[in-house]
GUSENU-762302 format. One record per residue: residue in one letter; y, z, x of N, C-alpha, C in turn. Coordinates in steps of 0.2 Angstrom, whole numbers, plus 5000, padded with zeros to 4 digits. Layout:
<atoms>
AYZXYZXYZX;...
</atoms>
This chain:
<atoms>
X561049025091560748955091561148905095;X560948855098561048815103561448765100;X561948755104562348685100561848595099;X562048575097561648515100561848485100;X561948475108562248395109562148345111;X561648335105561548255105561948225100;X562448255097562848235092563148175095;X563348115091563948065093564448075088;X565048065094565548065090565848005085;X566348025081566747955076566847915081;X567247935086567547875092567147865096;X566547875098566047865102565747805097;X565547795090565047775086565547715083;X566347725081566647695077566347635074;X565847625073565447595066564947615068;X564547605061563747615061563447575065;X563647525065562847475072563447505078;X563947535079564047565086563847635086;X563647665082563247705081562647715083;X562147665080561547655085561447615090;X561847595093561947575099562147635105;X562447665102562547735106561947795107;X561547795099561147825100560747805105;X560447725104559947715109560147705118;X560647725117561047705123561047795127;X560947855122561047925123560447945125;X559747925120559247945119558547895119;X558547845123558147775123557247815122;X557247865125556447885124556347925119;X556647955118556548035112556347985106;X555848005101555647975095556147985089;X556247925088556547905082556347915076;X555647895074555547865068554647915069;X554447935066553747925062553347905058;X552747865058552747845053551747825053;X551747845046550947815045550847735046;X550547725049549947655050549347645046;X549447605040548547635035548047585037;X548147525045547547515045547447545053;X547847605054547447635058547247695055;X547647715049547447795048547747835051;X548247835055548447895059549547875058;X549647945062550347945060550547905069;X551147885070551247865075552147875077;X552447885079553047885085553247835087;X554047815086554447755089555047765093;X555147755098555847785102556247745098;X556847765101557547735100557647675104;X557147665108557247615115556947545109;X556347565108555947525105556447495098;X556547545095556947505088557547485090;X557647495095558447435096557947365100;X557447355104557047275104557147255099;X556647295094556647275087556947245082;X557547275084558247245077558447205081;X558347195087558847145092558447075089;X557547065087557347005085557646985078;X557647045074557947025068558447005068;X558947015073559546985073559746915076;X559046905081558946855082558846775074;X558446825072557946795066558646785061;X559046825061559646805054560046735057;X560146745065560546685066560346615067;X559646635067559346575067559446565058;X559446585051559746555047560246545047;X560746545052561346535051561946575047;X561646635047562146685043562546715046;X563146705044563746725045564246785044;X564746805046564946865046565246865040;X565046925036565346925028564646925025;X564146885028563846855021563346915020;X563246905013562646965011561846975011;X561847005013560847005014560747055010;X560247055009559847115002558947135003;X558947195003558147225004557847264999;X557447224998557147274994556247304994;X556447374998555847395000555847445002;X555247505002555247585002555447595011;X555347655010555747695015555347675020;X555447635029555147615033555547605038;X555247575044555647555052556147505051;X555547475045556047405044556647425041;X556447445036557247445033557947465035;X557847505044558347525047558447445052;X557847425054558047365060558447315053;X558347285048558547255044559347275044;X559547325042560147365040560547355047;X560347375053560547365059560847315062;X560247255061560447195062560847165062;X560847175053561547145047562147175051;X562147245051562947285051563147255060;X562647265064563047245072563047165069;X563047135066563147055067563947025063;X564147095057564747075055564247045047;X563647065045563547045041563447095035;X563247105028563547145022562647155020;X562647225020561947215020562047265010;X561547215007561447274997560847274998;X560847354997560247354996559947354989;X559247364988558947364981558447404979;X558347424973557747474973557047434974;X556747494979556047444980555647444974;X555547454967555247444963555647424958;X556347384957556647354954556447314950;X556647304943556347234938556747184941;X556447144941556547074943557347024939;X557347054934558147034931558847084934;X558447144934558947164937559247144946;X558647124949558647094957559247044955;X558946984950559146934948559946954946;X560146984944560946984943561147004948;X560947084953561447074960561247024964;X560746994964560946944969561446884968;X561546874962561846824959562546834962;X562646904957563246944957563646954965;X563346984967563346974975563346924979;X563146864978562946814982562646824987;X561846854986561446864991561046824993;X561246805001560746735004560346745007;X559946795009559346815012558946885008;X558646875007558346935004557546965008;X557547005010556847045013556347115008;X555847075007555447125004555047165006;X554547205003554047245008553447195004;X553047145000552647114998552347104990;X551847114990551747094982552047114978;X552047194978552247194970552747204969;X553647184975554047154974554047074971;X553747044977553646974974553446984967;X552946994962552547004958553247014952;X553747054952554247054950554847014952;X554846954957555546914958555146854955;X554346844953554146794951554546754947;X554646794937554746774934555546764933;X555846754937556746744936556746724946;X556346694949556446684953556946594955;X556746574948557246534949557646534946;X558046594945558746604942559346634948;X558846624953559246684960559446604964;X559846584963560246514966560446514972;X560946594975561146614980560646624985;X560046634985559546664990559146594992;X559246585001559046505001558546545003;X558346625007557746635013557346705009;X556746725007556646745009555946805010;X556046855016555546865019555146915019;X554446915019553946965014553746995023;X553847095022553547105027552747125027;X552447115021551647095019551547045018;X550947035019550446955015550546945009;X550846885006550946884998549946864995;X549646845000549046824999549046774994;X549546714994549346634990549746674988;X550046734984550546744978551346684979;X551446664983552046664983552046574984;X552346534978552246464977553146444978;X553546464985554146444987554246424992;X554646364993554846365000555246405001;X555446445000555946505004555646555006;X554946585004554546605008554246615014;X554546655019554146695024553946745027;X553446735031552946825033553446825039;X553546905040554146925044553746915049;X553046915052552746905058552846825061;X553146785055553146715058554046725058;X554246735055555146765054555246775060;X554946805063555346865069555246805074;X555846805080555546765089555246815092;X554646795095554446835100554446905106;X555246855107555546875113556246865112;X556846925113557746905113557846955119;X558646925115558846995121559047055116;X559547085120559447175118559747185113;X559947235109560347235101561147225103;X561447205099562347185100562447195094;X563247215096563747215090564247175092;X564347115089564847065089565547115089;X566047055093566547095094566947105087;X567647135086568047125082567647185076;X567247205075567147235069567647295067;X568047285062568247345058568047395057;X568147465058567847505054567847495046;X568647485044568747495038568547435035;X568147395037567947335031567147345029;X567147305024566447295020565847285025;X565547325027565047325027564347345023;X564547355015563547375013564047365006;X563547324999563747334994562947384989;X563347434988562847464982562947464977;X562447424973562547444968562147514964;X562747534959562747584955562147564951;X561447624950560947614945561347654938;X561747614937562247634930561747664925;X562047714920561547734915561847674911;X561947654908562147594907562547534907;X562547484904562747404906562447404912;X562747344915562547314920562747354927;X562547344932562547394938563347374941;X563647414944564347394948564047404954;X564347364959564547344967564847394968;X564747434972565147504976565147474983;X565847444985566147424991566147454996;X565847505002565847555007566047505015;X566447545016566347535026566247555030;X566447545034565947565042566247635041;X566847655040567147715042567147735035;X567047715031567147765022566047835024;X565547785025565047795028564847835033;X565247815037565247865046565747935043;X566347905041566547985042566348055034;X565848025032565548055027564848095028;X564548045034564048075039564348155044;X564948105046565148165052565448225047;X565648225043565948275039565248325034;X564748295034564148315031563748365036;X563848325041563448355048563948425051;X564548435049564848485049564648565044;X564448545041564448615036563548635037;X563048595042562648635044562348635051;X562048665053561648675060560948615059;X560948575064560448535065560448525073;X559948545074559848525082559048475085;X559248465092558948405091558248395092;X558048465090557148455089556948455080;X557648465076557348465072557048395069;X556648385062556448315059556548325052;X556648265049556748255042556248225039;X555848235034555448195028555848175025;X555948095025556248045020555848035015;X555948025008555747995002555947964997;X556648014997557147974990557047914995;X557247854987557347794991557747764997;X557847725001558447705006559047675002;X558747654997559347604991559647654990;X559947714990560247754987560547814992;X561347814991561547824996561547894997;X561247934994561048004997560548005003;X560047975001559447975007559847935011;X560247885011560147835016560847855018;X561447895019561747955023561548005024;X561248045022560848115023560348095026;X559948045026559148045028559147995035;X559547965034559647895040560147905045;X560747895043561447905045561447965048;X561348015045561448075047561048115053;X560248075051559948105058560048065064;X560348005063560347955067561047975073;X561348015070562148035072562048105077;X561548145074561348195077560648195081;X560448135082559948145088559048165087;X559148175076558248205075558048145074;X557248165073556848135070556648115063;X556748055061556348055054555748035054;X555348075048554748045047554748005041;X554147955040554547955033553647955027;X553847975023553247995020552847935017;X552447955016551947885012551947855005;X551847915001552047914995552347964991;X552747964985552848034983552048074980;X551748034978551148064978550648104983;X550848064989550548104995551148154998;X551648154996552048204997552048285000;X551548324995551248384997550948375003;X550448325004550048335009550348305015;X550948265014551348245020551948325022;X551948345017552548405017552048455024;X551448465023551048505027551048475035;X550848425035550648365041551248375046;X551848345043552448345046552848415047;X552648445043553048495043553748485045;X554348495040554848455041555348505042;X556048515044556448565045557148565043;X557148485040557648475033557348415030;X557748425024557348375019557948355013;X557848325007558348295004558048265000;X558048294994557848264987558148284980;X557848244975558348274967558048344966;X558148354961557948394956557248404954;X557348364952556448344951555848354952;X555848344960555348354965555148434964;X555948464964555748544965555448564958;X555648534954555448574946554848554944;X554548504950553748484947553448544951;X553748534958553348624960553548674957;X553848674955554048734950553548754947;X553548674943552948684938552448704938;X552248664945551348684948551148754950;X551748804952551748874954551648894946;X552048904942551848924936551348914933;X550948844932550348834931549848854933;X549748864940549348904944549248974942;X549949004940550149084940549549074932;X549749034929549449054920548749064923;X548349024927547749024927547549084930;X547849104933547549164937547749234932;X547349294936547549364933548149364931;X548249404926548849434924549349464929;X548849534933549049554939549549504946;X549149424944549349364948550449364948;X550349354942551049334939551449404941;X551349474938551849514940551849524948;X551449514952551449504958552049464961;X551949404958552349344960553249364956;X553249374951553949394948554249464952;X553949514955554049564960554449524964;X554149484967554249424974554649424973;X554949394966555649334966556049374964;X556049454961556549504959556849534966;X556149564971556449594977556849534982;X556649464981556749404986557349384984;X557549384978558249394975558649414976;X558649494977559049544979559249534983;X558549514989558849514996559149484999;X559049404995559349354994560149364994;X560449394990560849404987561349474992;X561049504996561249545000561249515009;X560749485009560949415017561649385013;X561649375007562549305006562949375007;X563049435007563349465004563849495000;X563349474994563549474988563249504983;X562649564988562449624983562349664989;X561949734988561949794990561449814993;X561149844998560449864999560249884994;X559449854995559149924988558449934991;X558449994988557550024992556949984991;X557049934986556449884985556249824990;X557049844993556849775000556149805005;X556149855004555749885009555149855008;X554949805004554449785000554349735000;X554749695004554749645005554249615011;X554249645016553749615022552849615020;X552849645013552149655011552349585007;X552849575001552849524997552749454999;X553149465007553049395008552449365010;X552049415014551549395016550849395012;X550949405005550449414999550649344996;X551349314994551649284990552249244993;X552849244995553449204996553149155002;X552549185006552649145012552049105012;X551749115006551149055004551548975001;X552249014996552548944993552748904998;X553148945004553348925009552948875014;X552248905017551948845019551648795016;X551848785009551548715008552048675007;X552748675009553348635010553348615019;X552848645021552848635030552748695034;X553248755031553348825032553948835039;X554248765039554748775044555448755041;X555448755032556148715031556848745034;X557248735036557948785037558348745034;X558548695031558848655024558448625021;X558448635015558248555009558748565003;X559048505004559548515000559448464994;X559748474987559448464982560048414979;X560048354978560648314974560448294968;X561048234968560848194960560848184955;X560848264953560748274945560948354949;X561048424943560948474943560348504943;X560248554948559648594948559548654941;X559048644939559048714935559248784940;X559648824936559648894941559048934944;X558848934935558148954938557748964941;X557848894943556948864948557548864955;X558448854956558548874962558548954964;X558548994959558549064963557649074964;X557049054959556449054962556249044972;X556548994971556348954978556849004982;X557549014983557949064988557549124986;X557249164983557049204983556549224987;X556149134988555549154991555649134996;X556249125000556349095004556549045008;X556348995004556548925004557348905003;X557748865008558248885009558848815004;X558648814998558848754993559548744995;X559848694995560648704995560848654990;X561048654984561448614982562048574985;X562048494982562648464984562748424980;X563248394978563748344974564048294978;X563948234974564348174977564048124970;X564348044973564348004969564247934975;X563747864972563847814977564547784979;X565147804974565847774977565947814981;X565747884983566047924988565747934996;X565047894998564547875002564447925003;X563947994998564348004993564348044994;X564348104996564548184998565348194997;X565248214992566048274991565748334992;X565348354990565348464992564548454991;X564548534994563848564997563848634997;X563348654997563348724999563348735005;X563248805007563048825014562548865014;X562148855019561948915020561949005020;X562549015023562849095022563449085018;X563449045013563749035005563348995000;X563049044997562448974992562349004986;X562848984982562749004975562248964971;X561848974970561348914965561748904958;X562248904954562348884949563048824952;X563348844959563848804960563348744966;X563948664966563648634971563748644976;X564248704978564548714987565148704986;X565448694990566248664994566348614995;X567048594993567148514994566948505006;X566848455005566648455014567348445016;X567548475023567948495026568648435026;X568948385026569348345024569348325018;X568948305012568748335007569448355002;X569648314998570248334993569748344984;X569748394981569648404977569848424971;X570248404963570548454961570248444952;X570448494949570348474941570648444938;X570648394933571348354931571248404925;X572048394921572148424915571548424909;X571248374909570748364901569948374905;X570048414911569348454913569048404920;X569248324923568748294925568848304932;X568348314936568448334945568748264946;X569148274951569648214954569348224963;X569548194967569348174973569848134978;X569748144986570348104988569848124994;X569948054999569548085006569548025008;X569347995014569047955019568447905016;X568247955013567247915010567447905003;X567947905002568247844994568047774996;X567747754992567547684991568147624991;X567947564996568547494993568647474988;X568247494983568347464978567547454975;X567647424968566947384965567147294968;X566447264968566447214969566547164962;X567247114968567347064960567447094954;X568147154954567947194946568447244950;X569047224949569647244951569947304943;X569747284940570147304934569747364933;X569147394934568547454935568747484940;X568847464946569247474953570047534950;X570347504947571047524946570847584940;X570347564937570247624930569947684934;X569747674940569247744944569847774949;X570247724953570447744956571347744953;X571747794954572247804951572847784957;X573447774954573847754960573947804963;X573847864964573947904971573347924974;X572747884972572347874976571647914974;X571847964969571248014968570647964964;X570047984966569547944962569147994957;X569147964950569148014945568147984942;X568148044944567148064947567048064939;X567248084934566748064925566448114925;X566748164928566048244929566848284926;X566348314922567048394921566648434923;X567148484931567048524932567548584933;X567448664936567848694937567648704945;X568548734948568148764955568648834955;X568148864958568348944958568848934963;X569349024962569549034969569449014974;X568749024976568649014983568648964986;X568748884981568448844981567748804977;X567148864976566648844975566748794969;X566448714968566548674962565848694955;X565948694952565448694947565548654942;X565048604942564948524937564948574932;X565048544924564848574918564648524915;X564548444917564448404913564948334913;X564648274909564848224912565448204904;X565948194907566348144900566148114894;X565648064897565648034891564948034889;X564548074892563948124889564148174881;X564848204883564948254879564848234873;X564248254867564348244860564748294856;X565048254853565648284846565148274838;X565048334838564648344832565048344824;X564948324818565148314813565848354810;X565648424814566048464812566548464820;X566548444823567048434828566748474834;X566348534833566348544840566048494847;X565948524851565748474855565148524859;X564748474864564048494866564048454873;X564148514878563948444884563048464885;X562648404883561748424883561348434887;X561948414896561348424898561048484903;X561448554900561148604900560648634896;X560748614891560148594884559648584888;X559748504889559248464891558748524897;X559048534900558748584908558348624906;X558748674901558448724898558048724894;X557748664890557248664887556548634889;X556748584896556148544900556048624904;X556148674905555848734908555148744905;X555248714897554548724894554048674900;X553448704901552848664904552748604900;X552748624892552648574887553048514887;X553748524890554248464890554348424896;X554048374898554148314904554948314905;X555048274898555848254896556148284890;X556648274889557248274883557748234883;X557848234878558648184877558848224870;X559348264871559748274865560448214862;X560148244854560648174850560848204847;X561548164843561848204837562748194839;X562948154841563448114841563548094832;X564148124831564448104824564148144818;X563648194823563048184817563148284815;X562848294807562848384806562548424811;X561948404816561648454819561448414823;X561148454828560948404835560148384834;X559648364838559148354835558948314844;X558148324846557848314851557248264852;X557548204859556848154859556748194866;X555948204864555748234870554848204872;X554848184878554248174881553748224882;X552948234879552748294881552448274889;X552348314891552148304898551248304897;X550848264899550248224898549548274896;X549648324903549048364902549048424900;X549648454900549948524894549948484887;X550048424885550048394879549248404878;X548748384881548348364880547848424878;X548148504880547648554877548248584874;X548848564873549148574868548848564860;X548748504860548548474854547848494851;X547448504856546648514857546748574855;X547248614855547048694855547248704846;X547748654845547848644837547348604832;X546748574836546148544833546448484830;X546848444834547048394835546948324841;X547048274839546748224844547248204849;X547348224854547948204859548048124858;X547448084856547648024859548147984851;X547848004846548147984841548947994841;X549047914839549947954837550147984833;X549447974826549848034821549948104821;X549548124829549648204832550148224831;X550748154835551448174837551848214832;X551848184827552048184821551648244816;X551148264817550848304813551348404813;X551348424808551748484803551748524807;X551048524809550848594815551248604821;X551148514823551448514832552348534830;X552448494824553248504826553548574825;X553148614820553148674817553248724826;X552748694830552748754837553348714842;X553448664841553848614844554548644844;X554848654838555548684834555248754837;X554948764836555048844840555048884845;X554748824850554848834857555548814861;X555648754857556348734859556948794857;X557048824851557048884849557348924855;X556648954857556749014861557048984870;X556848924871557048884876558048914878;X558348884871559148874870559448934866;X558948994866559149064861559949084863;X560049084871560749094870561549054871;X561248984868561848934868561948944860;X562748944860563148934855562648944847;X562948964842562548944835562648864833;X563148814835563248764833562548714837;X562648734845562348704850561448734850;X561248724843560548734843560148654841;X559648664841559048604839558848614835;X558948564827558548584821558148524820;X557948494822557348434822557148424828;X556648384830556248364836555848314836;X555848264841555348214838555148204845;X554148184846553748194853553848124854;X553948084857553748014859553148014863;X552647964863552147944869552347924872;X552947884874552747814881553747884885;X553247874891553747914894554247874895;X555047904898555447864902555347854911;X555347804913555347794920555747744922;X555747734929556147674932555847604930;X555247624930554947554929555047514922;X555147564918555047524912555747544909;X556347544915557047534913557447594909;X557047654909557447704906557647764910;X557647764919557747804922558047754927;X558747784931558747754937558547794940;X558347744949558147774953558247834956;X558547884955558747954956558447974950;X558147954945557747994939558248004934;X558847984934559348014929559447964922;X559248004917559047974911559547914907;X559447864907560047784906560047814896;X560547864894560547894887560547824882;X561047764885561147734879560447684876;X560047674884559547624882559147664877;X558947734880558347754876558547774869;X559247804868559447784859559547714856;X559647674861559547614857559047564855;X558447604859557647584858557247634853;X557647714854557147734847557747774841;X558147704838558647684832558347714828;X557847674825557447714822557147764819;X557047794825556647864825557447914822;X557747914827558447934825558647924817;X558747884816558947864808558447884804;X557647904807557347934802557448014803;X557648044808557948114809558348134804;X558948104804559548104800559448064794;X559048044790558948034785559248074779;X559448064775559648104768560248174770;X560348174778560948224781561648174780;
</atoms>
């Protein structure tokens, strides 16, 4: 395979807006960006030449508010062009760009900005505004700011502007002010904490860049491949892995429309790496199994042949099994079966690598099996954020890969991954005392994950510190293999396992809407009544399925209660951050209740 050199180097790029300055400077016509148009209906192509004019207006448009080097700007809006010309402008001008979740509650907006001193802020339109309405004058810091849609009358502020009256017409070309440090503050993120209030993750030009070049080291990307962006930008996996990364190497992003339209953009664009949670894969997961029940019998043992012989071979590509005569059976299997899953991901992936959270094994060795080339990887927002990855011709699905190549990684004595490297964060903003609790005087920053790492390096998460519950009788339960293990059921959207302090564990779980709904019908039951949730029958099949879900974890680490909730957890309504990861303390603190009716009379 062909090198690609369109790569730019650390010292060629030394900061991120000289980064894209270089790219545009290497690549002026080759497409940059992809992207749908909905009032033309069609997908459309942006060079590198074009999007450095672009950001050169916005750069214009900041200093006409008169922002400063230092000061902080803030966007809050889904994956688009703007959100790079925005980001670009900020970092070449010596300005602090925080980002935001584009579907943010509006108190939450309201504290980073505060917290931050955020004096510009840029939205995508309504139903941003529609959330900074109610606490919009509580944001003192923010004198400007500008909606890249029509608010249509929504917006009763002088600080309001449509980015088509924002922008000048005409500037000159993109710059980077002189003087910029690599190693200072350019980006504050805040952390979507599973609880309290969000921390300031401090990153610079070079904690960012050498996390990019270090990432882009452990695999092959050349410069025809493209990327389907989706996770959000606010969050520094996509937006080093999906931005940065391709920006450095010379590919193309596309960015998708919705996660909803996802599949059908997966087809269209056909993508040749890609970057999402867990999540995304274990809904396909879903949907293949789903599919599998509806169909013959003959359908499923068809498919489990696929994933037995596609495993093996799996397993024999890494090195790490044996020839066997059943490979033989593979050029039939895939073209009956592995090479159908495969084209409705695009049928050209050669990475999609999976963060975040932990993948179930399961659904990773499904997809390698079938061919689809999963890679786990690890990291955290203070590390921007890539610590380890897998590889390609090393890819264990239960482990997250190898620390990346400069990369210090070790175990400390009471079990916690420890880390040391370049892409260490400055600090928390304003919160020095958090600062010195994370990072220790020799520099290691102590990640709140206990993990192991094998001989060979390989690390393996087993769970988060202060997740761990300590049951009545002392032993202890990290849940969120529980957790994994039991949302395998079709039946279970979510879980939360509880039982901190307490005799036995016990389960809040969300049923997933449309398996609920012939779940309870098939029990001669009303899906939509509450008192279904609750009825003898459902719990009676509910304990049992869970049951068989967690048969071989521990006797202590089993589920003797279970309680169904209606209202799901999501971002919107404050019990998921954006990466999907479940905020435990809110939702035990919102169903008290329910729990103290669980453990009643125990």
């Amino acid at each position: 395979m062909k090198a690609n050199q369109e790569i730019i180097s650390l010292d060629e790029a030394v900061t991120l807006a000289g980064l894209f300055q270089a790219r545009i400077r290497q690549s002026a016509d080759r497409v940059a960006y992809r992207y749908f148009d909905p009032d033309r209906a069609s997908w459309h192509d942006c060079s590198w030449a074009e999007m450095g004019r672009e950001t050169a207006r916005w750069q214009a448009a900041f200093e006409k508010e008169g922002l400063k080097r230092g000061d902080r700007v803030g966007i809050m809006m889904s994956n688009r062009r703007e959100w790079v010309m925005f980001d670009q402008a900020a970092l070449g001008l010596g300005l602090v760009s925080v980002p935001l979740f584009y579907n943010d509650r509006g108190g939450n907006v309201s504290y980073i900005a505060e917290a931050a001193g955020i004096k510009l802020l840029v939205i995508l339109g309504r139903e941003q505004w529609k959330s900074l309405e109610p606490v919009r004058d509580e944001i003192t810091t923010i004198h400007r700011i500008v909606s890249i849609e029509s608010l249509d009358g929504m917006a009763h502020d002088d600080r309001v502007r449509l980015l088509d009256a924002w922008l000048p017409e005409t500037t000159e070309n993109y710059k980077v002010v002189d003087g910029i440090d690599p190693h200072e503050l350019c980006s504050i993120v805040y952390t979507s904490g599973t609880t309290g209030h969000p921390k300031g993750v401090m990153l610079s030009h070079h904690n960012i860049l050498s996390n990019t070049h270090e990432a882009l080291q452990t695999t092959t990307i050349n410069d025809d491949d493209i990327l389907l962006s989706f996770l959000p930008l606010s969050h520094m996996l996509e937006r080093t892995g999906g931005y940065y990364l391709p920006m450095m190497a010379g590919i193309t992003v596309a960015y998708a429309r919705s996660i909803l339209q996802l599949a059908e953009d997966l087809v269209i664009i056909r993508p040749t790496f890609m970057i999402s949670v867990p999540r995304i894969y274990e809904r396909i997961y879903a949907k293949i199994q789903e599919g599998l029940d509806a169909k013959p019998p003959i359908a499923r043992k068809l498919f489990n042949l696929a994933v037995d012989v596609g495993w093996t071979r799996f397993e024999y590509l890494q090195g790490r099994g044996r020839w066997s005569l059943s490979m033989l059976l593979w050029p039939l299997l895939n073209k009956l079966v592995a090479s159908k899953i495969v084209e409705k991901l695009g049928g050209r992936l050669k990475t999609a690598i999976s963060g975040g959270a932990p993948l179930p094994p399961d659904v990773a060795r499904t997809f390698l099996a079938l061919g689809v080339p999963v890679l786990q990887g690890y990291g955290l927002t203070e590390t921007s954020p890539v610590l380890a990855v897998s590889r390609i011709d090393d890819n264990i699905p239960e482990s997250v890969g190898l620390a990346l190549p400069s990369t210090q990684l070790k175990v400390a004595d009471n079990g916690e991954l420890l880390a040391k490297g370049a892409a260490i964060m400055l600090g928390f903003w304003n919160n020095q005392a958090e600062t010195d609790r994370v990072i220790d005087q020799d520099g290691w920053f102590h990640t709140g994950d206990i993990a192991r790492i094998d001989p060979d390096g390989h690390v393996y998460i087993t769970g988060r510190i202060k997740d761990i519950i300590v049951l009545a009788n002392g032993e202890k339960v990290s849940p969120a293999d529980m957790e994994i293990a039991i949302a395998m059921d079709a039946l279970f959207e979510q879980v939360l396992i509880i039982g901190e302090g307490r005799a036995f564990l016990s389960a809040l779980i969300v049923p997933e809407a449309e398996h609920w709904k012939n779940f309870a019908e098939g029990l001669g039951l009303d899906p939509d009544d509450p008192s279904s949730y609750k009825a003898p029958q459902v719990l009676e099949h509910i304990n049992h399925r869970i049951s068989e879900q967690i048969s071989e974890f521990p006797g202590y680490a089993q589920v003797r209660k279970a309680v169904l909730l209606s209202e799901a957890w999501s971002v919107e309504n404050g019990y998921l951050t954006p990466t999907l990861k479940t905020k435990r303390k809110l939702i035990v603190e919102h169903n008290s209740q329910v729990i103290a009716d669980i453990y009643s009379g125990h």
